[in-house]
Residue frames relative to the residue before (quaternion, step in Angstrom):
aa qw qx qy qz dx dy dz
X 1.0000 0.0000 0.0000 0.0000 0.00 0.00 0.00
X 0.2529 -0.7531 0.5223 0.3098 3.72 -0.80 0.56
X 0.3214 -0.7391 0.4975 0.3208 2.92 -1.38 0.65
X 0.2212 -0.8123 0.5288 0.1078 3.55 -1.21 0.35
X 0.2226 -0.8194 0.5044 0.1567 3.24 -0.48 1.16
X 0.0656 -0.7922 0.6030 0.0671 3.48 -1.28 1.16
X 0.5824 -0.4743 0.5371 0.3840 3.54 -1.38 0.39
X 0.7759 0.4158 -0.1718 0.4423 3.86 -0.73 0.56
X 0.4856 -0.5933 0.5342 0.3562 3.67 -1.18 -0.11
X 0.6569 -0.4725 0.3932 0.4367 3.87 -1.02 -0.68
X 0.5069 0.5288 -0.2411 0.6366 3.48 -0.36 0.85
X 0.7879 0.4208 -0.2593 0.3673 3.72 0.83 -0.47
X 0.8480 -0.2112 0.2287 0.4289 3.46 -0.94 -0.12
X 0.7200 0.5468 0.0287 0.4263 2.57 0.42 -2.27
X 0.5541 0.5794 -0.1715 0.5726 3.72 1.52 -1.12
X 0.7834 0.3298 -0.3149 0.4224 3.38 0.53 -0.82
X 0.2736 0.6728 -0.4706 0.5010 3.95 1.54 -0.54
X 0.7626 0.3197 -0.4101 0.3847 3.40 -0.82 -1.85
X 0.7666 0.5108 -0.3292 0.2074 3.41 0.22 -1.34
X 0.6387 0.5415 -0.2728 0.4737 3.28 1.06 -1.30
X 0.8063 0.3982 -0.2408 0.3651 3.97 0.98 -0.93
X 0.8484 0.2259 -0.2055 0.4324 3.00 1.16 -1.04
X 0.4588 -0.5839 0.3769 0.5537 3.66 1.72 0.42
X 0.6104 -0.5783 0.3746 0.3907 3.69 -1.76 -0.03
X 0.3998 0.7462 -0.4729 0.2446 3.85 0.90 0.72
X 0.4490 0.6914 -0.3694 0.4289 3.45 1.72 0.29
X 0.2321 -0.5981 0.7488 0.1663 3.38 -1.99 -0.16
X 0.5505 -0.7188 0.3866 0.1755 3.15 -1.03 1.46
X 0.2990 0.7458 -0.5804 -0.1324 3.69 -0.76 -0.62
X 0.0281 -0.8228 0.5645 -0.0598 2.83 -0.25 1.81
X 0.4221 -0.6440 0.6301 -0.1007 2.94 -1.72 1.96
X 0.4518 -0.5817 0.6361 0.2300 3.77 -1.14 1.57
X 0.9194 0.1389 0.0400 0.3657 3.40 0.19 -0.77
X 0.7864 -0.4125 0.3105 0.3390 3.70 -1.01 0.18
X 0.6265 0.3507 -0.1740 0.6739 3.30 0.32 -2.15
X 0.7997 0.1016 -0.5108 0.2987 4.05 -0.51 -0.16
X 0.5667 0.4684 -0.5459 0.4017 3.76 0.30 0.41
X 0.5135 0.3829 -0.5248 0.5606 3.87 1.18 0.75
X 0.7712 0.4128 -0.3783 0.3028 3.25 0.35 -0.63
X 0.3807 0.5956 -0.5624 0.4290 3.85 1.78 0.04
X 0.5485 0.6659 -0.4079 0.2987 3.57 0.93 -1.47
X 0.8439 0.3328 -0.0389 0.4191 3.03 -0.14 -1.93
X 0.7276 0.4014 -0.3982 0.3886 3.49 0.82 0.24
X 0.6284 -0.6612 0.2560 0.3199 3.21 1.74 0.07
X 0.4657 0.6466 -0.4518 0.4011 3.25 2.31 -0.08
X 0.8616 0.0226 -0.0864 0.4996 3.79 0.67 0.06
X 0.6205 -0.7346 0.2105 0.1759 2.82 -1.42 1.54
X 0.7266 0.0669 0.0592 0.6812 3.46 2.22 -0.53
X 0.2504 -0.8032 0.5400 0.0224 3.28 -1.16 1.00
X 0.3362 -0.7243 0.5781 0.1675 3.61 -1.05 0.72
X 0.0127 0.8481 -0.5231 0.0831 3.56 -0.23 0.84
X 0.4491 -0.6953 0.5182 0.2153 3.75 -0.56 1.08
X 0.0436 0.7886 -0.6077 -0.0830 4.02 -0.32 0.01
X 0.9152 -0.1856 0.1219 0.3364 3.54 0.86 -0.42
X 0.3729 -0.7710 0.5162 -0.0050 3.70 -0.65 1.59
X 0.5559 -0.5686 0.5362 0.2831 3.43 -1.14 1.56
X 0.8244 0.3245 -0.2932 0.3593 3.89 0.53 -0.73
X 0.9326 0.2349 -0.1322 0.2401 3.43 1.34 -0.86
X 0.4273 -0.6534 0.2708 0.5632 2.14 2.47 1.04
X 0.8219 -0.3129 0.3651 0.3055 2.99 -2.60 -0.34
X 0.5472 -0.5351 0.6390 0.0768 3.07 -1.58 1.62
X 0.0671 -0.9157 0.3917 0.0602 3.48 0.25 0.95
X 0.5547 0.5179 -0.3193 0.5677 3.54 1.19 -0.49
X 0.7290 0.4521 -0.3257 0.3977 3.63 0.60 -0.12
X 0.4973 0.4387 -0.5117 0.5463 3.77 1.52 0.08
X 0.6759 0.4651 -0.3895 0.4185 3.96 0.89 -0.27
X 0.7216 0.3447 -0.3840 0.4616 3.33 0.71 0.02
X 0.3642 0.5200 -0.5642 0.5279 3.86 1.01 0.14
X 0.7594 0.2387 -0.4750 0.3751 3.78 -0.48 -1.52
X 0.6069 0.5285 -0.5292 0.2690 3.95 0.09 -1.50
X 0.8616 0.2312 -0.2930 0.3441 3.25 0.00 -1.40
X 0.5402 -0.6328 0.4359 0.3432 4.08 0.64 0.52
X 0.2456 0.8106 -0.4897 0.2070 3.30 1.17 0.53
X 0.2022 -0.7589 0.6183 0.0312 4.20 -0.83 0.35
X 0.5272 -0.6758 0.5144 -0.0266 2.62 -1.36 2.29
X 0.0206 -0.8457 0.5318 0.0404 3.91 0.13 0.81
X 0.8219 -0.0761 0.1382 0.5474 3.68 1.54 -0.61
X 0.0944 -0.8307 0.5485 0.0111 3.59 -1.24 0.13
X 0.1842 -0.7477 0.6363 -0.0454 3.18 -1.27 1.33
X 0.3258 -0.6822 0.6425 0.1255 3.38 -1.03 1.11
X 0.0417 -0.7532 0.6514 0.0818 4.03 -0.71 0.84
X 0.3554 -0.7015 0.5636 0.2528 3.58 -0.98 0.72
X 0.5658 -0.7386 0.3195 0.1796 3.21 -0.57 0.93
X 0.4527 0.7394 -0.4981 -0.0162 3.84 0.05 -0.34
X 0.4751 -0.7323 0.4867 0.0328 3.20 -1.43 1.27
X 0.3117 0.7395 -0.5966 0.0002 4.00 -0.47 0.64
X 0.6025 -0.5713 0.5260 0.1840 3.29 -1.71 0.33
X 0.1469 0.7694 -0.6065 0.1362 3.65 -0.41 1.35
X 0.1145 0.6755 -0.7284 -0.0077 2.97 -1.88 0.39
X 0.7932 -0.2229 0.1935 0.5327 3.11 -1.30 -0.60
X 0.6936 -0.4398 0.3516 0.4493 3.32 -2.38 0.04
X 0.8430 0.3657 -0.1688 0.3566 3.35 -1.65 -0.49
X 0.6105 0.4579 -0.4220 0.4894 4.12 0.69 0.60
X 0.2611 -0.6994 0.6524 0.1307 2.56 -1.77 0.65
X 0.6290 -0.3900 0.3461 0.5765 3.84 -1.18 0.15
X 0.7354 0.3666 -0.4498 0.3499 3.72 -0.01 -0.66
X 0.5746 0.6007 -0.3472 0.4342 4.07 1.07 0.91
X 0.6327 0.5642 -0.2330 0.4766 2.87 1.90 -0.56
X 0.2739 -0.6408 0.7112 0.0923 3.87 -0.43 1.69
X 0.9005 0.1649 0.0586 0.3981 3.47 -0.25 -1.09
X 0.1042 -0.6465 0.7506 -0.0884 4.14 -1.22 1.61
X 0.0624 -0.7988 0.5969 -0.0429 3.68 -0.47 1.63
X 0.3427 0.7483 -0.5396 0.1770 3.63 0.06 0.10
X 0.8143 -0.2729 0.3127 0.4058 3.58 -2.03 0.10
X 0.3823 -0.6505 0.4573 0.4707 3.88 -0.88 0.49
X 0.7265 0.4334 -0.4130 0.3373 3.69 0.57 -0.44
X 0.2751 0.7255 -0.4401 0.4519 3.57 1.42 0.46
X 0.8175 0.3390 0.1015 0.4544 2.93 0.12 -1.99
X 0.4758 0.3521 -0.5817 0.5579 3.91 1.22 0.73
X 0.6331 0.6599 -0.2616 0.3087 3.57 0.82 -1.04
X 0.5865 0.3470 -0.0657 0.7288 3.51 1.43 -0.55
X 0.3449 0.5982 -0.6464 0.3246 4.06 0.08 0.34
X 0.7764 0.3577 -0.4112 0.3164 3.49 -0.21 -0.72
X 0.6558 0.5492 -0.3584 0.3739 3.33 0.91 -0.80
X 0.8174 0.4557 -0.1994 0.2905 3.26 1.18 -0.45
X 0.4699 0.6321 -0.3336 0.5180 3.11 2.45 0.48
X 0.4368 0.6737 -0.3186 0.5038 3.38 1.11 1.22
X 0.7749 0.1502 0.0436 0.6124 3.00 1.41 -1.09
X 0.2851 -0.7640 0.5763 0.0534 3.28 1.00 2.03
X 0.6773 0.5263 -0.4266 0.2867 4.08 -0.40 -1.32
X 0.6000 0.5945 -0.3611 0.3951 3.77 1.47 -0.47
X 0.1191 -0.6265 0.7474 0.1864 3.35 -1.35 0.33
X 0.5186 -0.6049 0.5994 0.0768 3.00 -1.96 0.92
X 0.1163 0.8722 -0.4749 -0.0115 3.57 -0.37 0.36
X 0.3723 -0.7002 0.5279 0.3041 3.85 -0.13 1.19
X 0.1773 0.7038 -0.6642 0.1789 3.97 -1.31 0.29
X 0.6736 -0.5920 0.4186 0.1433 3.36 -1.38 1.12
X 0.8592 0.0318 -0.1095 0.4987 3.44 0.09 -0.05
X 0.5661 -0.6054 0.4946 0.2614 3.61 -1.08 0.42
X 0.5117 0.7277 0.0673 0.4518 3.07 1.26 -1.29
X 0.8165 0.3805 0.1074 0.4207 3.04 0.03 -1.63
X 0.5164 0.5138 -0.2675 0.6307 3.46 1.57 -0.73
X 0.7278 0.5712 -0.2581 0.2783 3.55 0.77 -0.95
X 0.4740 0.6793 -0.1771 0.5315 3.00 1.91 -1.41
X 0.7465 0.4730 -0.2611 0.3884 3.46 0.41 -1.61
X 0.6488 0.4541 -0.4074 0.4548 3.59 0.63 -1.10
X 0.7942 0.4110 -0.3465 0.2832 3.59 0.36 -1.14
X 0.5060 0.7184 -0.2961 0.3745 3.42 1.37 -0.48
X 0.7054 0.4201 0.0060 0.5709 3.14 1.31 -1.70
X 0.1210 -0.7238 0.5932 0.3311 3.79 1.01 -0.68
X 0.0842 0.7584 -0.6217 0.1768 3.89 0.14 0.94
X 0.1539 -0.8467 0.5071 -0.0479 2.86 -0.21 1.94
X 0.7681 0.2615 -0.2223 0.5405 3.61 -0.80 0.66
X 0.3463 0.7399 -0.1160 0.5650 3.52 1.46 0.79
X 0.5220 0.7926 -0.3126 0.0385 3.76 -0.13 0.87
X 0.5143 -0.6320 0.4166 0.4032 3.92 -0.26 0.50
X 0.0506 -0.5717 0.7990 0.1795 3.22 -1.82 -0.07
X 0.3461 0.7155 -0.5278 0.2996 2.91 -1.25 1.95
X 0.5168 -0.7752 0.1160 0.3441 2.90 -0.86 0.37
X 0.6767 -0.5424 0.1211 0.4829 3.55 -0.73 0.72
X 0.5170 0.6641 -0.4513 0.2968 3.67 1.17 0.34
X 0.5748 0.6898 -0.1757 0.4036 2.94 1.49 -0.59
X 0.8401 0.2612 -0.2258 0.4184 3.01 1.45 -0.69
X 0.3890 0.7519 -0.3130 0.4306 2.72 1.38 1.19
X 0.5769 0.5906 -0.0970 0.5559 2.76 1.80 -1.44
X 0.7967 0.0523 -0.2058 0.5659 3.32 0.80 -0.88
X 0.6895 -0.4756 0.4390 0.3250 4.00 0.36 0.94
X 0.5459 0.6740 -0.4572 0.1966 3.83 0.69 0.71
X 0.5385 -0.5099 0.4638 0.4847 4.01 -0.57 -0.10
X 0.1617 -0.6160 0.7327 0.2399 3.81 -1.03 0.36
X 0.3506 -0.6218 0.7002 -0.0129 3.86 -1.13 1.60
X 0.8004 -0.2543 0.0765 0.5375 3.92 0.21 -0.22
X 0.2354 -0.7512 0.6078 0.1043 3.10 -1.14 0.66
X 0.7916 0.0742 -0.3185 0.5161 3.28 -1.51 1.37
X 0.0055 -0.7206 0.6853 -0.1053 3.73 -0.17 0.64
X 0.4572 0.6705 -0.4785 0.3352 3.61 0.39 -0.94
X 0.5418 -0.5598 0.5384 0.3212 4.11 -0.86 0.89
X 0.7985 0.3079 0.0763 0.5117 3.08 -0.29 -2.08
X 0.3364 -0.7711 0.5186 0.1524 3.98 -0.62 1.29
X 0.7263 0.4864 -0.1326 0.4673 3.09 0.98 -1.06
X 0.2819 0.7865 -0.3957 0.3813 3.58 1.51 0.62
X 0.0523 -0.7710 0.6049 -0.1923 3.78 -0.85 1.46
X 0.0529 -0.7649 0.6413 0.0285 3.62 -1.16 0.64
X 0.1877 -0.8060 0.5463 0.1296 3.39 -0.74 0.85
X 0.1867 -0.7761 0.6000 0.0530 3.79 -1.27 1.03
X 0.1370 -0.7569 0.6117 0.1848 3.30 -1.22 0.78
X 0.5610 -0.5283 0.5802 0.2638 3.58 -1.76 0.81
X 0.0443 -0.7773 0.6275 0.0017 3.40 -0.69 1.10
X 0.3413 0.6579 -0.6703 -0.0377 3.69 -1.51 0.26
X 0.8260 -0.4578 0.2740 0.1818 2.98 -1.82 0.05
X 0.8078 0.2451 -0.1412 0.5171 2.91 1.40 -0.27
X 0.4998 -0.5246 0.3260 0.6072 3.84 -0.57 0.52
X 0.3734 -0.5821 0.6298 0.3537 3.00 -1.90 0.59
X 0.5546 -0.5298 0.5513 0.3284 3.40 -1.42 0.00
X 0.0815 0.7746 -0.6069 0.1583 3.74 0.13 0.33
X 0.5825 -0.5902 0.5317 0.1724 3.15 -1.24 1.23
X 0.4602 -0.5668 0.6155 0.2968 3.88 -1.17 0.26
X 0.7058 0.4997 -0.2688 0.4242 3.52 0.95 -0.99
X 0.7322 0.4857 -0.2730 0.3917 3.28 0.92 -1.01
X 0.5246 0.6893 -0.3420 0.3642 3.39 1.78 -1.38
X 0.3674 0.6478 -0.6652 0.0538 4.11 -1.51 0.42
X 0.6188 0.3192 -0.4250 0.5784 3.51 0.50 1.21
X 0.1396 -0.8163 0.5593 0.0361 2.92 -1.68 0.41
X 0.1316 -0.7921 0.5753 0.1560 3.99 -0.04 -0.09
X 0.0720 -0.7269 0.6519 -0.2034 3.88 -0.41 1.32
X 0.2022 -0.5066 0.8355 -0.0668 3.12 -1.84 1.52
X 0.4138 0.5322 -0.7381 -0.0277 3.21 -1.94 0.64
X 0.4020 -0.6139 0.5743 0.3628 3.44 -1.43 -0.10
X 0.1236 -0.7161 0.6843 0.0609 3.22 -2.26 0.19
X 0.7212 -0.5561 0.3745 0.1743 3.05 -1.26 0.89
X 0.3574 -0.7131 0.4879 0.3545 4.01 0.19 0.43
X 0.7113 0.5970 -0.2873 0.2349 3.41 0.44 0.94
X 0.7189 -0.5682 0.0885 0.3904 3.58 -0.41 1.19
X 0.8238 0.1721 -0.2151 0.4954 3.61 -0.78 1.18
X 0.3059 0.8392 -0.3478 0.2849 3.81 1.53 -0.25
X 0.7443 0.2960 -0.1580 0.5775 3.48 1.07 -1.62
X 0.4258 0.6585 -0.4659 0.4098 4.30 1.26 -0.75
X 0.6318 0.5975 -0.3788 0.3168 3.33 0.78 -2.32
X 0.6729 0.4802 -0.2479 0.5051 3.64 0.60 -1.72
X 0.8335 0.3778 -0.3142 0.2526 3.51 -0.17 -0.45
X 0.6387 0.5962 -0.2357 0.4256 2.66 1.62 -0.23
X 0.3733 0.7476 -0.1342 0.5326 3.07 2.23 -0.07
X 0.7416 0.3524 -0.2247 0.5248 3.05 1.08 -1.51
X 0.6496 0.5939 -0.3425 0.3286 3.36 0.74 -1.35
X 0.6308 0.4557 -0.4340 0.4540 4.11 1.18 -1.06
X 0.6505 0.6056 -0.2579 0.3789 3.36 1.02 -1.15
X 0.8124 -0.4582 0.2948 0.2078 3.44 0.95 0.25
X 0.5555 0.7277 -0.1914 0.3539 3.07 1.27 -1.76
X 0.2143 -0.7557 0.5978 0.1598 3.38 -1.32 0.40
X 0.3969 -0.7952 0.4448 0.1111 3.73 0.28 0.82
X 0.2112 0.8754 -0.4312 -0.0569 3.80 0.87 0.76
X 0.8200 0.2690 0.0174 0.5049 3.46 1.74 -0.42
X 0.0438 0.7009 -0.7117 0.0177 3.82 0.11 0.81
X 0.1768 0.6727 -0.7180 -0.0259 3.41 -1.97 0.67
X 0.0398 -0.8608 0.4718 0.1867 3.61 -0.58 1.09
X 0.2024 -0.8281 0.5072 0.1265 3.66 -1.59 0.09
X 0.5956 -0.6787 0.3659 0.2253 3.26 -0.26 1.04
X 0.1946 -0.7320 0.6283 0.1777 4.12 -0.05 0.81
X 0.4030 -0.7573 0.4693 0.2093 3.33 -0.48 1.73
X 0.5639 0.5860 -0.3449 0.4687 3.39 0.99 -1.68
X 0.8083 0.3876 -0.1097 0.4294 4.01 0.38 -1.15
X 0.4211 -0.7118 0.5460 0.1339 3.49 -0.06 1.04
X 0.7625 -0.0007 0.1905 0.6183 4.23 -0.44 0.46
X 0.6295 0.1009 -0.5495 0.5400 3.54 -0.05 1.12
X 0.1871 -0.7643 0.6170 -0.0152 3.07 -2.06 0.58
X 0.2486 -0.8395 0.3897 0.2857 3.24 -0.79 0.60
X 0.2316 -0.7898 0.5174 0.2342 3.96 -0.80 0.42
X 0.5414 -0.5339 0.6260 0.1728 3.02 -2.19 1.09
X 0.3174 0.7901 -0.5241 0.0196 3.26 -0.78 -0.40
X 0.0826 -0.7579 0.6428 0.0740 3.79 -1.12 1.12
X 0.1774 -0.7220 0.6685 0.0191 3.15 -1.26 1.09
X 0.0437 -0.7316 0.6614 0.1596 3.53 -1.86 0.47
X 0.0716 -0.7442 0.6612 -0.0624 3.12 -1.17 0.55
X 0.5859 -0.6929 0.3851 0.1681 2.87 -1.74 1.16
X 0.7364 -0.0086 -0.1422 0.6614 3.69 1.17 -0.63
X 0.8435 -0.4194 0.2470 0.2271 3.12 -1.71 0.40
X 0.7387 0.4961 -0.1335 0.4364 2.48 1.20 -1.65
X 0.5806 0.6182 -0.2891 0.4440 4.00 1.01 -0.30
X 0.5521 0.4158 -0.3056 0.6549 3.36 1.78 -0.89
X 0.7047 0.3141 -0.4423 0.4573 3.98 -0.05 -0.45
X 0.5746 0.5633 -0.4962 0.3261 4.01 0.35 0.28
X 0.5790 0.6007 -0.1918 0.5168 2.66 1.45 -1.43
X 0.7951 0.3644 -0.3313 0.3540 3.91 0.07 -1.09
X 0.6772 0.5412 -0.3510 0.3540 3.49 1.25 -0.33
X 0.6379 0.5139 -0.3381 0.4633 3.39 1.47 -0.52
X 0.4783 0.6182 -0.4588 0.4225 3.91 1.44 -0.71
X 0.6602 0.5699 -0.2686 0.4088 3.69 0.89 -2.32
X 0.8512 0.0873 -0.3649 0.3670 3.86 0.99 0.18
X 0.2703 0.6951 -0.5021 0.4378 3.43 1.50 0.65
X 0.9004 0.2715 -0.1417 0.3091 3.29 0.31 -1.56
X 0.3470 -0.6483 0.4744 0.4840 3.67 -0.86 -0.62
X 0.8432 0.1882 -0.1273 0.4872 3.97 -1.05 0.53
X 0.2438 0.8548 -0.4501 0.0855 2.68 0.48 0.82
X 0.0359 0.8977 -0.4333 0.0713 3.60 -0.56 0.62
X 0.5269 -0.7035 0.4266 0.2132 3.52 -0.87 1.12
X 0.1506 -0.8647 0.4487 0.1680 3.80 0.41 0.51
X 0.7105 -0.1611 0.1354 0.6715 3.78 1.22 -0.86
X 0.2133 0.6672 -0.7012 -0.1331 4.06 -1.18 0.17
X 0.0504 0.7018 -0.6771 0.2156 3.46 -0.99 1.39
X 0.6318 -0.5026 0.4308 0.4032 3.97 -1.25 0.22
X 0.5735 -0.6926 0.3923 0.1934 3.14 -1.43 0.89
X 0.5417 -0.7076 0.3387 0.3018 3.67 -0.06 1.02
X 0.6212 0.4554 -0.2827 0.5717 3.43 1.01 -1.65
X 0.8191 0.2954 -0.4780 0.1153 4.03 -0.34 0.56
């Protein structure tokens, strides 16, 4: 069985990915945190990793396009999970019992409005969606509740209090498959791509590239930059492209690999959204 490392506990997001992508022939290794679901990677405790990069509402998970390049880690694929937020806890409560809503912080930006209604609530930042769930039921923590998803409260036997909280309905996070080594992907199968290079802080530098992609065909579906601490005003860029044949993307990457500086292939695998 492979194992697969996820960000979170069972019951989470990240939980529902493995399931939906890789069916239920897996073993978990669930990771409180990012850097240790690289470090399952890079130590070899698991063979692949599920890794959020980015949310129709709160945009790009930025520390995580820096910890793909550092740790040389390789994009093999991506799944887009629609999002849906509810409020659980124990049996027999209602919201007007609930002192305390502990959940992930990007949970709980996602769910703000719903909760500027119900002033008597405190917010509380906390590591795992998931995991908040576990705790209440473990602990019976009454007056006490998770945002998560409704797998969770199954898993751990809780009461869903409202369902869909989430602001924005139409609300989606996309995750990339990460391991250590290149994947083997087909040429046929391959139309996306995920690309790192740097540029110079100077005028027309990043246009030059785009203008590259744009003759080349290329569909531009993601730009994300990052500042090169060590380097004062130079920066490095993210960027996902699609494209219709192969062969337009491999014109394109050879003319960037001397446009740019570091350049580097981060993942080319098939595009989730078709």
């Amino acid at each position: 069985m492979k194992k697969i490392a996820i960000q979170g506990i069972q019951g989470s997001n990240h939980h529902i990915v493995a399931q939906n992508y890789y069916g239920n022939d897996i073993t978990l290794q669930e990771c409180l945190s990012f850097d240790k679901l690289v470090d399952s990677l890079t130590n070899n405790h698991s063979s692949q990793g599920i890794m959020a990069i980015e949310n129709t509402i709160a945009g790009s998970i930025i520390p995580n396009y820096a910890l793909i390049d550092k740790n040389n880690l390789h994009i093999s694929g991506e799944y887009y999970l629609p999002i849906h937020h509810h409020l659980m806890g124990l049996d027999n409560q209602k919201i007007e019992d609930i002192t305390e809503v502990c959940s992930h912080p990007m949970a709980l930006l996602q769910c703000k409005e719903f909760f500027k209604n119900y002033k008597h609530i405190k917010l509380i930042e906390d590591v795992d969606t998931a995991e908040v769930a576990k705790r209440i039921s473990e602990n019976k923590l009454k007056g006490v509740a998770a945002i998560a998803p409704k797998i969770a409260a199954e898993i751990f036997d809780l009461t869903v209090i409202e369902d869909e909280i989430q602001t924005i309905k139409n609300n989606a996070t996309r995750f990339v498959i990460l391991q250590t080594e290149k994947p083997e992907n087909g040429i046929d199968s391959i139309n996306k791509a995920s690309l790192k290079f740097e540029l110079d802080h100077k005028r027309g530098s990043l246009a030059a590239i785009l203008n590259v992609m744009s003759d080349c065909k290329l569909n531009l579906t993601k730009i994300q930059s990052l500042p090169k601490i060590e380097t004062p005003w130079k920066y490095s860029f993210f960027v996902d492209v699609t494209f219709e044949t192969y062969n337009d993307y491999a014109k394109a990457k050879a003319i960037i690999e001397i446009m740019a500086e570091d350049f580097k292939i981060l993942g080319e695998y098939k595009n989730g959204r078709l």
